[in-house]
Structures are given as C-alpha cells and as structure tokens.
C-alpha positions as CSV (number, residue, x, y, z in Angstrom):
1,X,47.5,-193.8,72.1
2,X,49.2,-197.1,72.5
3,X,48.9,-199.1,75.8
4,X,52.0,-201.2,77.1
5,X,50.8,-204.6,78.3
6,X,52.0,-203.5,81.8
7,X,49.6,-200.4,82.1
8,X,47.0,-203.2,80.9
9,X,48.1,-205.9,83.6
10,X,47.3,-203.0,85.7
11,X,44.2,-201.6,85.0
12,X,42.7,-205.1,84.8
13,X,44.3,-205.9,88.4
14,X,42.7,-202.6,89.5
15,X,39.1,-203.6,87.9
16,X,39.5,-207.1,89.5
17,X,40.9,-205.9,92.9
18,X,38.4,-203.3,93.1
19,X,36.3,-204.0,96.4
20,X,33.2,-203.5,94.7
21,X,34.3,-206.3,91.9
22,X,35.4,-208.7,94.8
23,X,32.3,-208.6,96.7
24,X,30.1,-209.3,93.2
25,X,32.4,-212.6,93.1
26,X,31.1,-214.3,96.4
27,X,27.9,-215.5,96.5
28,X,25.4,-214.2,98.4
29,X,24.2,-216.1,101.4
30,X,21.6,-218.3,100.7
31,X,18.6,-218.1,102.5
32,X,17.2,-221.0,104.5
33,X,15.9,-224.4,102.7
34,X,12.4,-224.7,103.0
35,X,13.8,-227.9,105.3
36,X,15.4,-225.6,107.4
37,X,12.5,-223.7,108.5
38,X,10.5,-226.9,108.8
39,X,8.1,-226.6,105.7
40,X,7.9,-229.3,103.7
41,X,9.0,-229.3,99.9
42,X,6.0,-229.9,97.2
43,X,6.6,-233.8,96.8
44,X,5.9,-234.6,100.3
45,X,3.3,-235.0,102.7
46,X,2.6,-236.8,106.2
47,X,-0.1,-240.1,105.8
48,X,-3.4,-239.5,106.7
49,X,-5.0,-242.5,105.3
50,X,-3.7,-245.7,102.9
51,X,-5.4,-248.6,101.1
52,X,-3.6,-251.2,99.3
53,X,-5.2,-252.6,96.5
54,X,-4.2,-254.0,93.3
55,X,-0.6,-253.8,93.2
56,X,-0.8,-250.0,94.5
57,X,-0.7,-248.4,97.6
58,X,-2.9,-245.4,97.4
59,X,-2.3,-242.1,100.2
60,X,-3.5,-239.6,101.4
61,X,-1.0,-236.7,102.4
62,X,-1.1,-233.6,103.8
63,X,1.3,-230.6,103.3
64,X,0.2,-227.6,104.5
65,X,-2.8,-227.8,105.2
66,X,-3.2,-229.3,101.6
67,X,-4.6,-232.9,101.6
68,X,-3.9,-235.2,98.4
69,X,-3.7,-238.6,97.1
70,X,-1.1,-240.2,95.8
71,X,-0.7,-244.1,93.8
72,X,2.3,-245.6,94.9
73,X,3.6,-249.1,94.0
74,X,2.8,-251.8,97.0
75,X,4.8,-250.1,100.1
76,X,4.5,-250.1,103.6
77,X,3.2,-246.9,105.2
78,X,2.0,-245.9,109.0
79,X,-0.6,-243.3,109.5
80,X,1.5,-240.1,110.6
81,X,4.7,-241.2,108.4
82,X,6.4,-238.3,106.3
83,X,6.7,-239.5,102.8
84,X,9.1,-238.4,100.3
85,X,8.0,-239.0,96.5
86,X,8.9,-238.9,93.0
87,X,5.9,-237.7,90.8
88,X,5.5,-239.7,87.4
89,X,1.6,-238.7,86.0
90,X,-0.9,-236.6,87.5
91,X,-4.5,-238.0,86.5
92,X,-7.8,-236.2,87.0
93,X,-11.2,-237.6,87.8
94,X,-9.2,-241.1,87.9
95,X,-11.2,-244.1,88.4
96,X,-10.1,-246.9,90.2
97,X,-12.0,-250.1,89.7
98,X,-10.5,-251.9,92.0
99,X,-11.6,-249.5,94.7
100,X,-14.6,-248.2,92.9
101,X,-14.0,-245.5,93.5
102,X,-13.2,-241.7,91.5
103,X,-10.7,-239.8,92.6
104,X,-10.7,-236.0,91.4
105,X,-6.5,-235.9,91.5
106,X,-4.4,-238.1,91.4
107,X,-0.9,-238.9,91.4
108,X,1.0,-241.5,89.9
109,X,4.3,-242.2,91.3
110,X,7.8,-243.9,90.7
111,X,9.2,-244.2,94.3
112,X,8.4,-243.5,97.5
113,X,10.4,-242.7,101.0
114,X,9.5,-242.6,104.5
115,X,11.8,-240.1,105.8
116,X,13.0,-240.2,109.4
C-alpha cells in the first residue's frame, strides 16, 4: 500500500492537532518556589551569631529550625540578617586556632549576600 505525501501531511496534522497531543506540549504549571511559600532555599539562613577573626567572618544561621555555621570572607553582618551564600568546602570537626575553638561542621564559602 503506497501512501501519497498528502494522506501523510494529514495524518501527521491529525497526530499533532490531536487535543490530547496539544495539551502534552504545554507545560504544566509549576508549583510554587520554595520563596514563594516563604521557606528558605538550602544555602541560606538568618544570623544568629558572628565573630570576625582572622580574615573570616564566621556565622551562625538558622533555616528551619536547623542552626549551622558558616566561614565567610571578612563581611559585614547584623544579628537577624537573611544571608544568601555560595558553598565552596564543607569541613568536619574543623579547628580554628584563631578562635580555639572546634567546630563539628563547617562551611567554607565563596560569597555571601544579605538579602533584603
């Protein structure tokens, strides 16, 4: 059986067309950024506490109810600040001599943020 290229044409308008196909085409709405429904995304945190020492700012964040430290270079924080960062190493049981003092995580990063 030999098809003409216009029953082709056709049949492939009719498989495109189809309601079905057209639908699978769009996307399907996303659902709400993490942002949107006001949780904060995993390199974040709001300042609980900060010591500058040695060329380093080092913070304490919280994020849900999760508290952690981070090693920044020198940058000026507030208590209650929401931080933005970009992770670089995560060290555990990391001493710091110039604070003498272990910490059992902690994370090295590039950049920071304070996000309005």
């Amino acid at each position: 059986m030999k098809i003409s290229s216009l029953s082709l044409f056709v049949l492939l308008g009719c498989l495109f067309l189809n309601p079905a196909n057209v639908m699978a085409l769009h996307h399907e709405p996303q659902k709400e950024s993490d942002q949107q429904q006001g949780k904060m995304q995993s390199n974040e945190g709001i300042v609980v506490s900060f010591i500058d020492a040695g060329g380093y700012t080092y913070m304490e964040l919280e994020n849900s109810g999760n508290k952690f430290w981070i090693a920044a270079p020198t940058t000026k924080v507030n208590k209650g600040d929401h931080i933005r960062f970009v992770e670089n190493m995560v060290m555990t049981n990391f001493t710091s001599k110039t604070l003498n003092r272990t910490f059992s995580t902690l994370i090295f990063v590039t950049s920071t943020e304070v996000k309005k």
